[in-house]
DRENTORKOL-3810 file (N, C-alpha, C; in nm, 4 decimals):
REM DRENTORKOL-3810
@n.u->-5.6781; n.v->-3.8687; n.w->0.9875; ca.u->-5.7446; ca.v->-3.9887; ca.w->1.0303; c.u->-5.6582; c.v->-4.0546; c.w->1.1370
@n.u->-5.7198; n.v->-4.1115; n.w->1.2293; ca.u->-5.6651; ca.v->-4.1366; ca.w->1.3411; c.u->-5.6966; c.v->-4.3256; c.w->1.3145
@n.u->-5.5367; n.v->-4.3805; n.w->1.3325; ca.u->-5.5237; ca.v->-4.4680; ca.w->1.2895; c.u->-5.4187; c.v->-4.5818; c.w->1.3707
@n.u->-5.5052; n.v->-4.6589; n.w->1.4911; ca.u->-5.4047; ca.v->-4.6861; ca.w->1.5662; c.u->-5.3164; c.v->-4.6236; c.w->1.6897
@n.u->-5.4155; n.v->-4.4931; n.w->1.7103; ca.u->-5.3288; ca.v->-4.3557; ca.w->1.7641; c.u->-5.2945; c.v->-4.2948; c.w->1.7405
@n.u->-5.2436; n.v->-4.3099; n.w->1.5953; ca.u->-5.1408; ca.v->-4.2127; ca.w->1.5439; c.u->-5.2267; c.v->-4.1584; c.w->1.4057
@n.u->-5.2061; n.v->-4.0184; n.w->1.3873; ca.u->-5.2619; ca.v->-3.9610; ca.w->1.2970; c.u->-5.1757; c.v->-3.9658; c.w->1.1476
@n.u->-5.2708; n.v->-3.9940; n.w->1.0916; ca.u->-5.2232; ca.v->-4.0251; ca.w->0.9111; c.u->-5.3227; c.v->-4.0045; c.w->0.8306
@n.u->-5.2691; n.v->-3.8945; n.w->0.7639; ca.u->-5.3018; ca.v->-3.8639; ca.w->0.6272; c.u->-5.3308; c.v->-3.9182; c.w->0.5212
@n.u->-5.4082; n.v->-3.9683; n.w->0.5167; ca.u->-5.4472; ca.v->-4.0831; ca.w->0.3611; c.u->-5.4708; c.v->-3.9715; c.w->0.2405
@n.u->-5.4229; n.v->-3.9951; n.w->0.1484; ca.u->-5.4483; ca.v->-3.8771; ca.w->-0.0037; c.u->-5.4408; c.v->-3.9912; c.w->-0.1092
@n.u->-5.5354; n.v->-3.9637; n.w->-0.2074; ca.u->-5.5689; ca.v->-4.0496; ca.w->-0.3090; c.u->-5.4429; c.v->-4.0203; c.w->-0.4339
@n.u->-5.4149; n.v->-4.1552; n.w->-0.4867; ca.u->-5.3347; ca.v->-4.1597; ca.w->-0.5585; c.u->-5.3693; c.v->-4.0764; c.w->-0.7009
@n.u->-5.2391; n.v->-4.0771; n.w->-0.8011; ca.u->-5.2895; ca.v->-4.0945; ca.w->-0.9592; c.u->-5.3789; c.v->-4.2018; c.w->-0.9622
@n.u->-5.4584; n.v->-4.1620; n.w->-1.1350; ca.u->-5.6170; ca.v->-4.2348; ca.w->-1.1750; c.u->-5.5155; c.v->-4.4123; c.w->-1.1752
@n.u->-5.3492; n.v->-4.3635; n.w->-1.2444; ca.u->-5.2689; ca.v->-4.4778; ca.w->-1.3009; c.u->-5.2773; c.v->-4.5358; c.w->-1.1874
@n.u->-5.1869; n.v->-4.5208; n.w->-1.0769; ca.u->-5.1630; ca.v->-4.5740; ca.w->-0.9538; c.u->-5.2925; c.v->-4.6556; c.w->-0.8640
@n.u->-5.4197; n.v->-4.5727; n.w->-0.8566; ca.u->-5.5265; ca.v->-4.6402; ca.w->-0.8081; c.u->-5.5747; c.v->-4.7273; c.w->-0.9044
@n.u->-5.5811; n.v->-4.7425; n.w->-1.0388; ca.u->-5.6191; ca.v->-4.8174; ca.w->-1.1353; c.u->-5.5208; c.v->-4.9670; c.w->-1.1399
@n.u->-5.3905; n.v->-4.9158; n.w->-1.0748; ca.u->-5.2978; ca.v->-5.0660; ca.w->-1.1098; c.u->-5.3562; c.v->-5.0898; c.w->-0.9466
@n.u->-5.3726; n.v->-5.0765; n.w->-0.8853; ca.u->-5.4049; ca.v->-5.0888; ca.w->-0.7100; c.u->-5.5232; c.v->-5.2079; c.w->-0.7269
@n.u->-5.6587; n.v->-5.1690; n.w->-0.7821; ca.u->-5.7544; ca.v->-5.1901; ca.w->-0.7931; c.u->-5.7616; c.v->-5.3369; c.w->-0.9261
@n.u->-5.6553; n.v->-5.3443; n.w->-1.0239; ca.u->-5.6876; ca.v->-5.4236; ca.w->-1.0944; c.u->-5.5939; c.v->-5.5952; c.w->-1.0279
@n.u->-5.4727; n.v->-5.5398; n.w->-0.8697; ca.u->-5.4091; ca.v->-5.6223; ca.w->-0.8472; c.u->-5.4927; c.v->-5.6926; c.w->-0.7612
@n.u->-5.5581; n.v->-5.6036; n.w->-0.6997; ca.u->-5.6542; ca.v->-5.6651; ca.w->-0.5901; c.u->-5.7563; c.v->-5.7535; c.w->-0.6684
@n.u->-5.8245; n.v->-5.7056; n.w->-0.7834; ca.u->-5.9060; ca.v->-5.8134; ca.w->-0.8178; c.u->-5.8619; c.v->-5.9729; c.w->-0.8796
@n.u->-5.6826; n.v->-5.9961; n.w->-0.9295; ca.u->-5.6331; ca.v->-6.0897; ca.w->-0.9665; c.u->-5.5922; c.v->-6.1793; c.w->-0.8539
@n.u->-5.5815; n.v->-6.0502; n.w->-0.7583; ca.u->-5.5989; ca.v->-6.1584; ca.w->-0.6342; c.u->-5.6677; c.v->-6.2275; c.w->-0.5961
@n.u->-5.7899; n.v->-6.1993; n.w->-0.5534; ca.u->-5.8897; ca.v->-6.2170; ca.w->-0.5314; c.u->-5.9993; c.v->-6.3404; c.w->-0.6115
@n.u->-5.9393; n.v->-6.2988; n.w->-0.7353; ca.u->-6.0066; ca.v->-6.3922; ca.w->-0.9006; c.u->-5.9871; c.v->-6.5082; c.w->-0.8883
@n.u->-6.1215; n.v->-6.6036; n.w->-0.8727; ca.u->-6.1057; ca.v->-6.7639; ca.w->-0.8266; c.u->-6.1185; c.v->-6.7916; c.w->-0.6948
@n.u->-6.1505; n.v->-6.6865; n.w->-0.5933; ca.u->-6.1422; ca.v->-6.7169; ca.w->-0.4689; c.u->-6.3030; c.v->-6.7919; c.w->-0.4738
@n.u->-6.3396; n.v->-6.8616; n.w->-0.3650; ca.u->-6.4790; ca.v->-6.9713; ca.w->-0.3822; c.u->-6.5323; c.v->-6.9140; c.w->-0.2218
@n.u->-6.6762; n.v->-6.8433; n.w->-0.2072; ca.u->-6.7409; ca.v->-6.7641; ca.w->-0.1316; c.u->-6.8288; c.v->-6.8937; c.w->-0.0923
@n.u->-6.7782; n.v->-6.9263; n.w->0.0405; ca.u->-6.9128; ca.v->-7.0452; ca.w->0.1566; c.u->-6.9518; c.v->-6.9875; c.w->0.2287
@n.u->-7.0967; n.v->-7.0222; n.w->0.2108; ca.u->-7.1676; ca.v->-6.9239; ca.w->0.2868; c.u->-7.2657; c.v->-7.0297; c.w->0.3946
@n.u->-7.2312; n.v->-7.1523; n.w->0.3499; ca.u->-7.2870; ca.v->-7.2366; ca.w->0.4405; c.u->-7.2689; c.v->-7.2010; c.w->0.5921
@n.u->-7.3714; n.v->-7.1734; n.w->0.6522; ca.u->-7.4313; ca.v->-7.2014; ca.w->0.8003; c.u->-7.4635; c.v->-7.0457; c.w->0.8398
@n.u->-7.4984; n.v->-6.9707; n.w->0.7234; ca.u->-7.4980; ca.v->-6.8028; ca.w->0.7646; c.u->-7.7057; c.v->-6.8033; c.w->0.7297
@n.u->-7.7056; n.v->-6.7566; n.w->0.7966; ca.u->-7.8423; ca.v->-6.7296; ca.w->0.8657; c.u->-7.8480; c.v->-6.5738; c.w->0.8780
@n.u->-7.9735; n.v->-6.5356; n.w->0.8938; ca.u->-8.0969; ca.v->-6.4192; ca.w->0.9223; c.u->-8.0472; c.v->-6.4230; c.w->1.0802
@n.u->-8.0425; n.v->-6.5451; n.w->1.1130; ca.u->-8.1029; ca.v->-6.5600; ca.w->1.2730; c.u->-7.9543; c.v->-6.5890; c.w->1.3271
@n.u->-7.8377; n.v->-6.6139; n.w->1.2920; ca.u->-7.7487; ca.v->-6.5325; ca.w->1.3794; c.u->-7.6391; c.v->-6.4148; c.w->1.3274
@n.u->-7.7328; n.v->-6.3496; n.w->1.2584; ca.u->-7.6547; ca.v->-6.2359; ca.w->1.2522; c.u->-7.7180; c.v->-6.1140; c.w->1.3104
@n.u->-7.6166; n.v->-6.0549; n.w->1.4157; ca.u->-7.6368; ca.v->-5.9586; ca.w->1.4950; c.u->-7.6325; c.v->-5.8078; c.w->1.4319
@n.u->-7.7670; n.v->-5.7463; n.w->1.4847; ca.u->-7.7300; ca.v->-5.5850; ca.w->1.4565; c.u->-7.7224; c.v->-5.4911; c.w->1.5614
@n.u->-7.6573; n.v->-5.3599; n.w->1.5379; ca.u->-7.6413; ca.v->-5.2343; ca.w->1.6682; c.u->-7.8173; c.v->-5.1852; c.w->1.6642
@n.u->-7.8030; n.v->-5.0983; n.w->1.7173; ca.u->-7.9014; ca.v->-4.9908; ca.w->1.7003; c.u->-7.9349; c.v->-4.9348; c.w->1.6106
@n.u->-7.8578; n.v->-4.8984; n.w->1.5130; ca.u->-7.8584; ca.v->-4.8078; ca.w->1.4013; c.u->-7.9175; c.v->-4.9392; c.w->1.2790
@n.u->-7.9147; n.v->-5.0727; n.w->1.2820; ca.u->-7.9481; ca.v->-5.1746; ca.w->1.1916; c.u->-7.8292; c.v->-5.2560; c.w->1.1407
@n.u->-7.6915; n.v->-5.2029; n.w->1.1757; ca.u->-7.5912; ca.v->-5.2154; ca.w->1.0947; c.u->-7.5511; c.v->-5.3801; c.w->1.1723
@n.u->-7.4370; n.v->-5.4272; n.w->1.0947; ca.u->-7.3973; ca.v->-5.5593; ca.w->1.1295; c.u->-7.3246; c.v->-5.5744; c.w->1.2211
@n.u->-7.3426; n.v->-5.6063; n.w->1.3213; ca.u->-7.2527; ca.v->-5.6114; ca.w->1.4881; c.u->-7.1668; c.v->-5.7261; c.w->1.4421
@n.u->-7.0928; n.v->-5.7317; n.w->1.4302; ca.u->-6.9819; ca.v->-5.8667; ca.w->1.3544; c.u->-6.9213; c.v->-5.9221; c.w->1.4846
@n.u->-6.8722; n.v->-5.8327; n.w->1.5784; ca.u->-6.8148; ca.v->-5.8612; ca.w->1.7126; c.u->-6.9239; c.v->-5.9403; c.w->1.8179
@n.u->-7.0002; n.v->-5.8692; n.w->1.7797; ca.u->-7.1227; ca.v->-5.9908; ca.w->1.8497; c.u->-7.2056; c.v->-6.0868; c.w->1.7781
@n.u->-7.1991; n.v->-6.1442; n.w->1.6368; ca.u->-7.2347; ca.v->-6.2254; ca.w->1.5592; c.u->-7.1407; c.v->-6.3642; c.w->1.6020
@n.u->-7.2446; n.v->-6.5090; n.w->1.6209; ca.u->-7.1686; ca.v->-6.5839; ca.w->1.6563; c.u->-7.1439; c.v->-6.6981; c.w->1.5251
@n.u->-7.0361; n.v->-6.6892; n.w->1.4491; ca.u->-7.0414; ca.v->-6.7780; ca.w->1.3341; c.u->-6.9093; c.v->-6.8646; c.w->1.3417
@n.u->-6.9856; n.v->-6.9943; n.w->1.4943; ca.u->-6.9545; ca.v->-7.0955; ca.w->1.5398; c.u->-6.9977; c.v->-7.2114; c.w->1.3966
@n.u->-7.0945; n.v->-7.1785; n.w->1.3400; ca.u->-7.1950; ca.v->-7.2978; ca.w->1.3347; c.u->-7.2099; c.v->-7.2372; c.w->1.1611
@n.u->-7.1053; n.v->-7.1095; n.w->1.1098; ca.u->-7.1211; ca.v->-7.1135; ca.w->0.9786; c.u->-7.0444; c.v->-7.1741; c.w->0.8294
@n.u->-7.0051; n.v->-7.2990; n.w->0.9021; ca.u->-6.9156; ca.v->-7.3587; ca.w->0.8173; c.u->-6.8057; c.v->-7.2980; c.w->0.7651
@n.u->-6.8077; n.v->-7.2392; n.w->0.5945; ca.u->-6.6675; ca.v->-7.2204; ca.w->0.5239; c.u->-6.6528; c.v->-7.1107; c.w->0.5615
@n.u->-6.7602; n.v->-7.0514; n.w->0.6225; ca.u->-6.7225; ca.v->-6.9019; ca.w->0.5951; c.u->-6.5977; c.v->-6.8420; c.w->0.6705
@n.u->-6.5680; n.v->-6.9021; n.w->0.7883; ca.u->-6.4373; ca.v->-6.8532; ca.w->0.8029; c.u->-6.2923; c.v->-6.8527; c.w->0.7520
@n.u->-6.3166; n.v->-6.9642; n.w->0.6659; ca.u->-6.2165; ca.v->-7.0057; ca.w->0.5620; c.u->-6.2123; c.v->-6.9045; c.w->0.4536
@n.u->-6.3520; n.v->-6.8865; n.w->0.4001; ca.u->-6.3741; ca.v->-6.7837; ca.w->0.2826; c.u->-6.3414; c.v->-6.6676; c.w->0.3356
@n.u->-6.3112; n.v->-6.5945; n.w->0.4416; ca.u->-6.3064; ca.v->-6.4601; ca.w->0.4566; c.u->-6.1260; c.v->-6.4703; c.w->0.5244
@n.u->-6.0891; n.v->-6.6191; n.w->0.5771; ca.u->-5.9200; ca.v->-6.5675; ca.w->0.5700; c.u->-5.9091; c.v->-6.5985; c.w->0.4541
@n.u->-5.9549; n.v->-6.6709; n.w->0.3365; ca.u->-5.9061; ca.v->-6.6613; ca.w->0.2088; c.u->-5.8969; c.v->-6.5328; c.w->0.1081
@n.u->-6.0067; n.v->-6.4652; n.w->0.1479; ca.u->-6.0274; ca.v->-6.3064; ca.w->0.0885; c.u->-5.9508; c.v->-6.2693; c.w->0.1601
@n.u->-5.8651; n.v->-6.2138; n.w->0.2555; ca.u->-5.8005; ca.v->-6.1261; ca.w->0.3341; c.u->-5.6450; c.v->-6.1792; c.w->0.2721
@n.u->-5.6065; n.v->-6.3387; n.w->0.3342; ca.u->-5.4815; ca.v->-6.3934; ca.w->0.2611; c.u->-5.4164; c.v->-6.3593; c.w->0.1356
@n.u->-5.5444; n.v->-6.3824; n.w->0.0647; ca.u->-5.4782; ca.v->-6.3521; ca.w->-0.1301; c.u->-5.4223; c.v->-6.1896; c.w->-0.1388
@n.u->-5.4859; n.v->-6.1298; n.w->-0.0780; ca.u->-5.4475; ca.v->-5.9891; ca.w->-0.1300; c.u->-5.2922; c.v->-5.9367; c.w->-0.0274
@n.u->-5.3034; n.v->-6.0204; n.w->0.0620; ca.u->-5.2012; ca.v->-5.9682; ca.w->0.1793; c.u->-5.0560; c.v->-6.0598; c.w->0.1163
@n.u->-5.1132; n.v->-6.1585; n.w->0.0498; ca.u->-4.9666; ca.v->-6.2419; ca.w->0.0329; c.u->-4.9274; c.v->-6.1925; c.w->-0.1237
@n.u->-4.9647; n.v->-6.1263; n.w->-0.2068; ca.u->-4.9449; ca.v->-6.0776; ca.w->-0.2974; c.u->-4.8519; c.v->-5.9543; c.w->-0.3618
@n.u->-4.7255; n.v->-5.9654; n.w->-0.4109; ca.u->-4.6413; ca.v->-5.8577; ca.w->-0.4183; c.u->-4.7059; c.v->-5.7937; c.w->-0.5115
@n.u->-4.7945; n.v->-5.8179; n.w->-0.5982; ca.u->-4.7981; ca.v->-5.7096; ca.w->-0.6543; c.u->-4.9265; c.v->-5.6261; c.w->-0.5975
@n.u->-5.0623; n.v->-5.6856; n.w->-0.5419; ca.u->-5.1068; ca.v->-5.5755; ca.w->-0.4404; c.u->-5.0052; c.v->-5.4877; c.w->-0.3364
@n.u->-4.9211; n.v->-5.5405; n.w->-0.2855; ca.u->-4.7955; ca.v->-5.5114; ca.w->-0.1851; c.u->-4.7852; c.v->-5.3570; c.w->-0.2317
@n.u->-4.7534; n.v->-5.4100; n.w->-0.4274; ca.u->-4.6142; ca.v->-5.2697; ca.w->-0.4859; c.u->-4.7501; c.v->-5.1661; c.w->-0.5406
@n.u->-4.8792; n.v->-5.2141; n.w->-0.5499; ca.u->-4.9963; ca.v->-5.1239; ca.w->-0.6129; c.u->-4.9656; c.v->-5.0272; c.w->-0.4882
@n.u->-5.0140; n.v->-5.0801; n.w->-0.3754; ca.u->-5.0970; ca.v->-4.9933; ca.w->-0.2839; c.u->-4.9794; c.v->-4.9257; c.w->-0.1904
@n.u->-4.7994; n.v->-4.9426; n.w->-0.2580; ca.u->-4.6972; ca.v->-4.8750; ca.w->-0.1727; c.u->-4.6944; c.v->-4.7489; c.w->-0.2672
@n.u->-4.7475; n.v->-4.7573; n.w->-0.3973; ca.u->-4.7370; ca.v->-4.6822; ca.w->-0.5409; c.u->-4.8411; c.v->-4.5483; c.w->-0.4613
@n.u->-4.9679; n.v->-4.6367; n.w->-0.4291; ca.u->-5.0877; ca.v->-4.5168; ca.w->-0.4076; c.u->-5.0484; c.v->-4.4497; c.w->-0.2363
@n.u->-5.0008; n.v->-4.5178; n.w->-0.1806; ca.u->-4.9246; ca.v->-4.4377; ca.w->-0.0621; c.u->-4.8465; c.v->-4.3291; c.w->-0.0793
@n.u->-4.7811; n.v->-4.2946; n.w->-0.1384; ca.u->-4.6811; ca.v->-4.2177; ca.w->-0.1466; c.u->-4.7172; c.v->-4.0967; c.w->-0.1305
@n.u->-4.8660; n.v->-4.0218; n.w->-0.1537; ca.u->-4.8729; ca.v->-3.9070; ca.w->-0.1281; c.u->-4.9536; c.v->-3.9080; c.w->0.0580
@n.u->-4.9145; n.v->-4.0013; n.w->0.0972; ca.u->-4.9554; ca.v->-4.0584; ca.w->0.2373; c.u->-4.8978; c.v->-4.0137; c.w->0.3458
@n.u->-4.9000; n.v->-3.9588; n.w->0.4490; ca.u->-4.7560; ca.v->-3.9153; ca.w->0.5372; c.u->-4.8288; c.v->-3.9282; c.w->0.7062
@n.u->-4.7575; n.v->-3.9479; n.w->0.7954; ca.u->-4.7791; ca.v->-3.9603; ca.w->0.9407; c.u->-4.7585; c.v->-3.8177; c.w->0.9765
@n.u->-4.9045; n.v->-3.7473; n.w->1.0371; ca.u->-4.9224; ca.v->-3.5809; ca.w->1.0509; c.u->-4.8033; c.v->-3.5528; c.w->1.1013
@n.u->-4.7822; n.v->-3.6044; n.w->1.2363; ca.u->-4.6767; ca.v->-3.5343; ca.w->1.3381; c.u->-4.5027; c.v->-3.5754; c.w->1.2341
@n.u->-4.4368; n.v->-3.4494; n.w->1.1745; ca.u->-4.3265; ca.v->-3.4391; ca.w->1.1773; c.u->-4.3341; c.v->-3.4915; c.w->0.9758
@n.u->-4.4619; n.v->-3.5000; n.w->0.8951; ca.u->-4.4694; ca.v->-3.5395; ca.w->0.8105; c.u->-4.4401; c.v->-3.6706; c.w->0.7330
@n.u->-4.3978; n.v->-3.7466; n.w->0.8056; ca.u->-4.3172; ca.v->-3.8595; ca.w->0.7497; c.u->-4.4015; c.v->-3.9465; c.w->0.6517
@n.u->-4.3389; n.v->-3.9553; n.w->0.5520; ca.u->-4.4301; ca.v->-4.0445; ca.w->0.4349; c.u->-4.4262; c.v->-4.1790; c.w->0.4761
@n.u->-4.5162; n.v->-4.2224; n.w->0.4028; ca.u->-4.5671; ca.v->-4.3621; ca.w->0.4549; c.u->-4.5234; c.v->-4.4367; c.w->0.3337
@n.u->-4.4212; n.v->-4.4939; n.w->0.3450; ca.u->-4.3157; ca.v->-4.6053; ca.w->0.2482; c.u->-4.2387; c.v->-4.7289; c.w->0.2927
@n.u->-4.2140; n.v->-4.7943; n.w->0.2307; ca.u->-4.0862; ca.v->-4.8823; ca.w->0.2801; c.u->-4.0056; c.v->-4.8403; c.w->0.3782
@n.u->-3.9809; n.v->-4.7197; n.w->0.3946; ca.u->-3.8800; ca.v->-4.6642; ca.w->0.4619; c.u->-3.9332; c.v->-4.6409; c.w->0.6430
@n.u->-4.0770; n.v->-4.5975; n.w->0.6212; ca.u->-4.1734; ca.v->-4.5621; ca.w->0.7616; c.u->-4.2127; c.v->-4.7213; c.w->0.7937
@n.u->-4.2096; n.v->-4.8705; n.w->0.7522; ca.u->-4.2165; ca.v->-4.9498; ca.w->0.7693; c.u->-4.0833; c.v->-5.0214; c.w->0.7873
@n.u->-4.0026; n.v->-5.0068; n.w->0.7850; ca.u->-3.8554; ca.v->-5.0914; ca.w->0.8452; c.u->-3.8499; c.v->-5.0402; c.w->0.9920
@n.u->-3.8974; n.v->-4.9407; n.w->1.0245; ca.u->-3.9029; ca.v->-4.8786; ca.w->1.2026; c.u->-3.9844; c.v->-4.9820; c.w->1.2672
@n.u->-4.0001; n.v->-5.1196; n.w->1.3214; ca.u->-4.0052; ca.v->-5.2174; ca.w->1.3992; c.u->-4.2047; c.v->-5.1165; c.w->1.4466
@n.u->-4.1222; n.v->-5.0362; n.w->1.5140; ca.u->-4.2214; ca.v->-4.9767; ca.w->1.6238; c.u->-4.3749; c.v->-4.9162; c.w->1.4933
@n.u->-4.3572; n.v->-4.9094; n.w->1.3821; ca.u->-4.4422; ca.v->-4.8536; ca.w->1.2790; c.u->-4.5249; c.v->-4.9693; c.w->1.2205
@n.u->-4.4463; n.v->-5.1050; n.w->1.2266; ca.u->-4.5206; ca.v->-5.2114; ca.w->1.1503; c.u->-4.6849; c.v->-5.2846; c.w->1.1872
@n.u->-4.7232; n.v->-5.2323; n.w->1.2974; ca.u->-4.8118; ca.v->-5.2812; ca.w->1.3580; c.u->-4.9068; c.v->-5.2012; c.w->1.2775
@n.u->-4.8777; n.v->-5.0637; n.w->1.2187; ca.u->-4.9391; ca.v->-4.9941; ca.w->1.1506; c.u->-4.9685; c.v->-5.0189; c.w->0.9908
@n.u->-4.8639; n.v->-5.1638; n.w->0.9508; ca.u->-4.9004; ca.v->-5.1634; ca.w->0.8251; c.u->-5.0416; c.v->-5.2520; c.w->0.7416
@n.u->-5.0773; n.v->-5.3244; n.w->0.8071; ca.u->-5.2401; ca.v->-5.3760; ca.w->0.7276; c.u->-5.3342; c.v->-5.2341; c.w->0.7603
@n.u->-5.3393; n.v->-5.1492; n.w->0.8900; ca.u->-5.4409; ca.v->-5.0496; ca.w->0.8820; c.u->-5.4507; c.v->-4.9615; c.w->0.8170
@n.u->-5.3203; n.v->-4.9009; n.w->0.7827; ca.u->-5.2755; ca.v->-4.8532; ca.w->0.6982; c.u->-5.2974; c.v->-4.8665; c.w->0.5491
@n.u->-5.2383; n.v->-4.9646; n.w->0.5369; ca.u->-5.2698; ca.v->-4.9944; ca.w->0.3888; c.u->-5.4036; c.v->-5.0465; c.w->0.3046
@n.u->-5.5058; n.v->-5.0881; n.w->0.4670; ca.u->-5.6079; ca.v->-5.0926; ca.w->0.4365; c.u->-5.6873; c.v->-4.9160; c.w->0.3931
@n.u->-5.6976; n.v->-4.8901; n.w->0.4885; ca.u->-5.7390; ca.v->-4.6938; ca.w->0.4575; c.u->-5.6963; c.v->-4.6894; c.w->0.2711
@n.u->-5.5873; n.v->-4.6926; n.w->0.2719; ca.u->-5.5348; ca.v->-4.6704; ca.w->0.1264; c.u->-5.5894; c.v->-4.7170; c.w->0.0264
@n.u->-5.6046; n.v->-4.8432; n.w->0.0206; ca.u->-5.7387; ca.v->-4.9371; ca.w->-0.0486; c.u->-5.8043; c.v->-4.8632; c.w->-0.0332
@n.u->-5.8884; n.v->-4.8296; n.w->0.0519; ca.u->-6.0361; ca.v->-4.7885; ca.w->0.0671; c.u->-6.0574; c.v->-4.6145; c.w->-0.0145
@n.u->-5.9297; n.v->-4.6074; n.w->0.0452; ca.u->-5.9898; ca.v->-4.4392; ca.w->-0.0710; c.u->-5.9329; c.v->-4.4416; c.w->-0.1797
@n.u->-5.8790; n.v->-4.5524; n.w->-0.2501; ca.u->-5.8358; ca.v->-4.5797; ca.w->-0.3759; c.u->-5.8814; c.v->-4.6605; c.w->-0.4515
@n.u->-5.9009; n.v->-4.7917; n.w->-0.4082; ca.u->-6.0171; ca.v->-4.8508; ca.w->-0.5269; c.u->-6.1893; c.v->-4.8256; c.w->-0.4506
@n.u->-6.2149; n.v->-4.7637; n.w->-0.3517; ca.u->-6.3576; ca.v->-4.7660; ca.w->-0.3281; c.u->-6.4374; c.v->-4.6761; c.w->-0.4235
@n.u->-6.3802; n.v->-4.5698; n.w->-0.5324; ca.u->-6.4860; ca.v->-4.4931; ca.w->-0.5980; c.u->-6.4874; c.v->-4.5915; c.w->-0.7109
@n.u->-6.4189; n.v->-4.7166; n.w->-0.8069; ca.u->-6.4044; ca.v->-4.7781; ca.w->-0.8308; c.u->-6.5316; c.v->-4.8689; c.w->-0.8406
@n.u->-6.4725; n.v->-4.9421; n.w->-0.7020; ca.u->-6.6142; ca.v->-4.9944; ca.w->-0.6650; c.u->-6.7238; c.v->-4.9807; c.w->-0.6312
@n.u->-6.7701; n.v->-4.8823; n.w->-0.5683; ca.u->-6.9148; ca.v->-4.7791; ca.w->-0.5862; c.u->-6.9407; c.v->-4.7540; c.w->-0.7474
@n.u->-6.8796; n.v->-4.6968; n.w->-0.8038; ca.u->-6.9230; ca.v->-4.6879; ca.w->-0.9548; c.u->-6.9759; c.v->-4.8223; c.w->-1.0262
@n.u->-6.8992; n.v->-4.8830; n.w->-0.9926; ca.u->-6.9241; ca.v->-5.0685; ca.w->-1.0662; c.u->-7.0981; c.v->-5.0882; c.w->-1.0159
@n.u->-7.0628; n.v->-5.0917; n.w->-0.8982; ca.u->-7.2060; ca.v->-5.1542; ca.w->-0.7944; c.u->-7.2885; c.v->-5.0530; c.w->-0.8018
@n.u->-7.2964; n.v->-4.9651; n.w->-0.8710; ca.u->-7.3988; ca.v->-4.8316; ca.w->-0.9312; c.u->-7.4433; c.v->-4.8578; c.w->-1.0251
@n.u->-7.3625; n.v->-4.9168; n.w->-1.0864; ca.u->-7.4343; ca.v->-4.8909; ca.w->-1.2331; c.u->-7.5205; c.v->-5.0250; c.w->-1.2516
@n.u->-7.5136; n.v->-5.0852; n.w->-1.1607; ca.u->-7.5912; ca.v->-5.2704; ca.w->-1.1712; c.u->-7.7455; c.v->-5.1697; c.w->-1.0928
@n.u->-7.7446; n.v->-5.0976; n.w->-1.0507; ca.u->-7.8184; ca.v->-5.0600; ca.w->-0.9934; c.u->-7.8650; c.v->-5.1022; c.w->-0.8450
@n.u->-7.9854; n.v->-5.1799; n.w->-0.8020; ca.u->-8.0250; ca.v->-5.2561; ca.w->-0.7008; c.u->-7.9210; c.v->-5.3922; c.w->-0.6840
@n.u->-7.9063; n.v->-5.4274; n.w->-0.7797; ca.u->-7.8633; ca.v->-5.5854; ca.w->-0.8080; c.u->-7.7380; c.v->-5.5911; c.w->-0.6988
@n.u->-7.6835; n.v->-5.4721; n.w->-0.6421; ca.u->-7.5424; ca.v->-5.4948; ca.w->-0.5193; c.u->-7.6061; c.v->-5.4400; c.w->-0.4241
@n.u->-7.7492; n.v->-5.4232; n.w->-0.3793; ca.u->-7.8274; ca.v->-5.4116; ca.w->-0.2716; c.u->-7.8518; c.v->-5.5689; c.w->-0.2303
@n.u->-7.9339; n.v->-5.5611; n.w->-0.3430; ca.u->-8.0549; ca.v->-5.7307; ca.w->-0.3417; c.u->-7.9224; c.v->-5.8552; c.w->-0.3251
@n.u->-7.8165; n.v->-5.8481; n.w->-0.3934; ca.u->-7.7077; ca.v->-5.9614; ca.w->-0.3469; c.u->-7.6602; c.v->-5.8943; c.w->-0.1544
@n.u->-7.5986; n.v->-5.8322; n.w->-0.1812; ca.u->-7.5575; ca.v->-5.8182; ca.w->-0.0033; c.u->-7.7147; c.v->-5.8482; c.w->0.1393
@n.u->-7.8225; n.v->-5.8152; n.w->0.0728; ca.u->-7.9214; ca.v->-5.8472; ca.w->0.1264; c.u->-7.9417; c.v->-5.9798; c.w->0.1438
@n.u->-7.9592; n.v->-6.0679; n.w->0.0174; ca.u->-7.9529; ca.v->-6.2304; ca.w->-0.0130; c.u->-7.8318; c.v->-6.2826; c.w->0.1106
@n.u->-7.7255; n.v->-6.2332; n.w->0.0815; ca.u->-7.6441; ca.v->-6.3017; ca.w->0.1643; c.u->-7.6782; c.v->-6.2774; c.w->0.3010
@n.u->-7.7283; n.v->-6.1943; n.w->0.3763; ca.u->-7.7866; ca.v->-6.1984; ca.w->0.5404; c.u->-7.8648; c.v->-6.2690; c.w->0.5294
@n.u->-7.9777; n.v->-6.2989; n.w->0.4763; ca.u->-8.0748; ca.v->-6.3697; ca.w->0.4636; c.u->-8.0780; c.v->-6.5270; c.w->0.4475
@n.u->-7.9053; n.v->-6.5567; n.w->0.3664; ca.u->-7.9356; ca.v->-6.6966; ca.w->0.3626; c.u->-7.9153; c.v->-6.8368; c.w->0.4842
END
């Protein structure tokens, strides 16, 4: 996966490792308060394909919501123990050219750090996302019809 330029290997952790990953992120997260005031049908932008153009969505005029989404991003980023989950599920992680694992150690190199939220985002994503697909499966529609509700309101 090409990440920033540079190619990296994302590999899914132990069930343990993605399971402590996934339960830090949600304590993070737990209590956060979702404003959705000033989000509209009518300015939210789509591509071609239907999907959500976010870069061209103008949410001048949507109140909290920009608060609510650096608050979702903040909690999990200022958190050592998401920090030590998702350095746990890295480890079988490595930068293609010359193998170098992706640790504490590939992050003290100044020139690598620009790489660490993308990074560690990818890692999230293939570590608690079967997680969360399973959850939002088994509700069935009900994590359609909510993500729908919310464009709509």
């Amino acid at each position: 996966m090409n990440i920033s330029g540079v190619d990296i290997h994302i590999e899914t952790a132990s069930f343990q490792d993605a399971m402590a990953l996934q339960k830090a992120l949600g304590r993070a997260l737990k209590g956060q308060k979702l404003d959705l005031g000033g989000i509209s049908s009518d300015i939210v932008k789509k591509d071609e394909a239907g999907k959500i153009d976010i870069g061209s969505t103008d949410l001048s005029g949507a109140g909290g919501i920009a608060t609510t989404v650096f608050n979702l991003l903040l909690g999990p980023a200022c958190s050592d123990e998401v920090e030590n989950a998702a350095m746990s599920c890295a480890k079988k992680c490595y930068k293609e050219q010359g193998k170098e694992a992706i640790n504490i150690d590939f992050f003290e190199k100044a020139d690598n750090r620009p790489l660490y939220y993308p990074i560690m985002i990818e890692v999230i994503k293939a570590n608690c996302g079967p997680f969360i697909k399973g959850l939002v499966s088994s509700f069935g529609d009900l994590g359609a019809i909510f993500a729908k509700g919310l464009i709509q309101k």
